[in-house]
N, C-alpha and C positions, 0 to 999 in steps of 0.2 A: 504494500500500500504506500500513497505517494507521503510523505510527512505534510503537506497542506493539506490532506484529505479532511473530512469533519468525521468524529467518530460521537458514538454516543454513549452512556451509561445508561443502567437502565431497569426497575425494579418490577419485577410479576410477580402475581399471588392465584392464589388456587381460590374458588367461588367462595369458602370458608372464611378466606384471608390468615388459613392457618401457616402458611407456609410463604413464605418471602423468597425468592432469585433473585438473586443482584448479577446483572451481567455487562460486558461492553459488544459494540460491535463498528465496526464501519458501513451498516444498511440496518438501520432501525428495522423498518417494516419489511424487508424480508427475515428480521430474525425473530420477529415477531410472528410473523406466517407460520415459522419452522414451528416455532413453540405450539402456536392453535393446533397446527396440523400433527403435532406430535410426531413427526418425521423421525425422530430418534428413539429407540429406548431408554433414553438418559433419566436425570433426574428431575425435569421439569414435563417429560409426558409420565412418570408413574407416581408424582403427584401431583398430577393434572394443574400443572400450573399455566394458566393461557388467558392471563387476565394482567396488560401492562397496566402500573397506576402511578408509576413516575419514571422519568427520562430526564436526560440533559445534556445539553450538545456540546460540544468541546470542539477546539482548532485541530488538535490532530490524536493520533491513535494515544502517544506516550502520554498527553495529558488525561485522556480518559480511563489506560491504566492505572494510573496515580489515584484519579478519582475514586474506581471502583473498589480499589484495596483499599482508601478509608472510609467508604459504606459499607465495608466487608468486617471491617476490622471494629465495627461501635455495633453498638449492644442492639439489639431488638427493637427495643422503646425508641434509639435513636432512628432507629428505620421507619419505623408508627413517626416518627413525629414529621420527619425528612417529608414522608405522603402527607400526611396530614396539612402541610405548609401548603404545600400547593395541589391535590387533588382530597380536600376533605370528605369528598363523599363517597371517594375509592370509585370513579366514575373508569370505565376501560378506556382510556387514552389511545388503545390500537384505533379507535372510528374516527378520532379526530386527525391521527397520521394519515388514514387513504385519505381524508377529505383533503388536504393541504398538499 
């Protein structure tokens, strides 16, 4: 990937909201697809997790690794509150990516 590329960070939860992914990518919405479509057996299709409720976009990939190891690295509640800042109603954020 080029280093001006834009990469994102990026948090899903399962219908529950028992269960939180924190991941990075450089294509939002198609990694967001992989997740719904559960293309993988990994660990966000066997706990059905396919619900984005926070994201953020960064200038390039090494910033949004930095990003994601410290939303990885703070506690739970820091992640409830990180959503809570900006999607308080745990609203799916994937419908507003296709729209844009």
């Amino acid at each position: 990937m080029r280093k001006d590329q834009l990469a994102s960070v990026y948090i899903m939860t399962n219908v529950r909201h028992s269960v939180l992914y924190t991941g990075v990518t450089n294509d939002l919405s198609r990694r967001v697809l992989e997740h719904k479509s559960k293309g993988s057996n990994g660990f966000t299709a066997r706990y059905n997790v396919d619900k984005l409720v926070y994201y953020e976009v960064t200038d390039d990939i090494e910033t949004a690794i930095l990003r994601e190891k410290q939303i990885k690295a703070g506690s739970r509640q820091k992640k409830l509150d990180l959503i809570h800042s900006v999607n308080p109603n745990w609203r799916d954020l994937a419908k507003e990516l296709a729209d844009s």
